[in-house]
C-alpha angles and dihedrals in degrees: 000000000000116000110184130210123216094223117085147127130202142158145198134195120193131161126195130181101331089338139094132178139194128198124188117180119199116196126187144162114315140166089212133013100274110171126196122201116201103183121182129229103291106050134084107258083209076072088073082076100058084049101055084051091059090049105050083046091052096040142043098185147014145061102288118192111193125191116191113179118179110210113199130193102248093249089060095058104029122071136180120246124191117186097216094191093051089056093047093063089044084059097046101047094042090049090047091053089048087047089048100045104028102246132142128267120224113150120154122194087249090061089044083049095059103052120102114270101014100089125010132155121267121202108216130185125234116257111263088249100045083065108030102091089048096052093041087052103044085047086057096052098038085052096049096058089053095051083053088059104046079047105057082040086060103047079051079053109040085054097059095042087053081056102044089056095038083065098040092047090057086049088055088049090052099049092046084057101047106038094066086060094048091043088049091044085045099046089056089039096063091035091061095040091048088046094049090050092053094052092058095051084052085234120152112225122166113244096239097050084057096054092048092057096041092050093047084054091049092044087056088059088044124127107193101115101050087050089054094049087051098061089053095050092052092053091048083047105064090035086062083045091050102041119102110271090351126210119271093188089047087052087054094045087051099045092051084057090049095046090045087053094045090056090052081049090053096037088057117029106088099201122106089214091057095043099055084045088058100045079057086058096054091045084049090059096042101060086040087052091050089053092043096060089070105059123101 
């Protein structure tokens, strides 16, 4: 079983030939998977495209931020450029003055070199292909540490959550036992009570007709049935828990159901035991909702 969390770093360093590259991939709470690719000079922005589709392959669910940079030895990105036709001129002319005025013409490359205009320095970028295996590589180890940690984040995870329902579970169990005893003490309760208040009002009622209005009154207080969809929800619960690489989205789906059923169970049991043991429960799903939102 592999839970996995939306929150995770992780970072990559590879060089190949003159280059070297360096990935580092942010993920945080999402509702759906929304990636962001920040790439540096040098390389192709239409390779944003190759490394949304590592992502999205990586990754279900979350905000993930990718920076990709492309680091480069001086003599890879920088070429010298000579404007022939620049130096020319410089030739001519400078032959012509010597020509004119009778001096003497002495003029090495290195002097031509040197003139403005005639060599400067050119930064160039590296062909899509002489890089691409370096970046694809680089994006797929930057994004597997982070996997690893969004892993380890979600084993902390899926253990507290195990907890969390553990405890809940055993908070639906209390209030099944016990509701049959407080329906049965509130059925004779009321039949008494309605009995008592007839017979002051000197009213002849048969006995039975007494006991089946007072059991429909009980059944409307009844939690049976939420007692009943709970347990469902529980089960459904720790499947999603125990499936591999289980839905976060489907975990919050489940413990909002869970929350809406536990406050039909508060609003009707009249018990403060029961009460109290259901105010337990809500406090139960909320933190389980608050670490849920946090699953893949």
């Amino acid at each position: 079983m592999t839970l996995m969390s939306m929150t995770g770093f992780g970072r990559a360093e590879q060089s190949e030939g003159a280059y070297t590259a360096v990935t580092e991939v942010k993920t945080l709470n999402h509702r759906y998977l929304d990636v962001s690719v920040h790439l540096s000079s040098g390389i192709s922005p239409e390779w944003e495209v190759e490394a949304r589709r590592q992502v999205e392959q990586t990754f279900r669910r979350g905000r993930v931020e990718v920076f990709i940079t492309l680091e480069a030895r001086p003599e890879a990105t920088q070429q010298l450029c000579v404007d022939r036709s620049v130096a020319r001129q410089y030739y001519e002319y400078l032959k012509e003055l010597s020509d004119i005025h009778n001096l003497a013409f002495d003029l090495s490359a290195a002097q031509l070199a040197q003139l403005p205009g005639v060599a400067h320095l050119q930064e160039v970028f590296p062909e899509p292909h002489e890089i691409e295996s370096l970046l694809r590589s680089c994006l797929s180890a930057g994004l597997d540490e982070a996997a690893t940690m969004r892993r380890n984040e979600g084993a902390t995870l899926q253990d507290r959550l195990q907890a969390l329902l553990t405890a809940f579970s055993d908070s639906v169990s209390q209030v099944r036992e016990s509701a049959a005893e407080v329906e049965k003490r509130r059925y004779e309760a009321l039949v008494e009570r309605v009995r008592h208040l007839l017979e002051e009002e000197l009213q002849s009622v048969e006995e039975l007709d007494i006991r089946s209005e007072v059991a429909l009154a009980v059944q409307r207080t009844s939690v049976v049935e939420e007692i009943g969809r709970l347990d469902s929800h529980v089960d459904q619960f720790a499947a999603e828990l125990a499936a591999d690489r289980g839905s976060g989205r489907k975990l919050e789906f489940l413990a909002g159901e869970m929350l809406r059923e536990t406050n039909t169970v508060a609003a009707k049991v009249a018990d403060a035991e029961l009460s109290e043991v259901a105010l337990h429960m809500k406090t139960t799903l909320e933190d389980i909702r608050e670490q849920v939102r946090n699953i893949e």
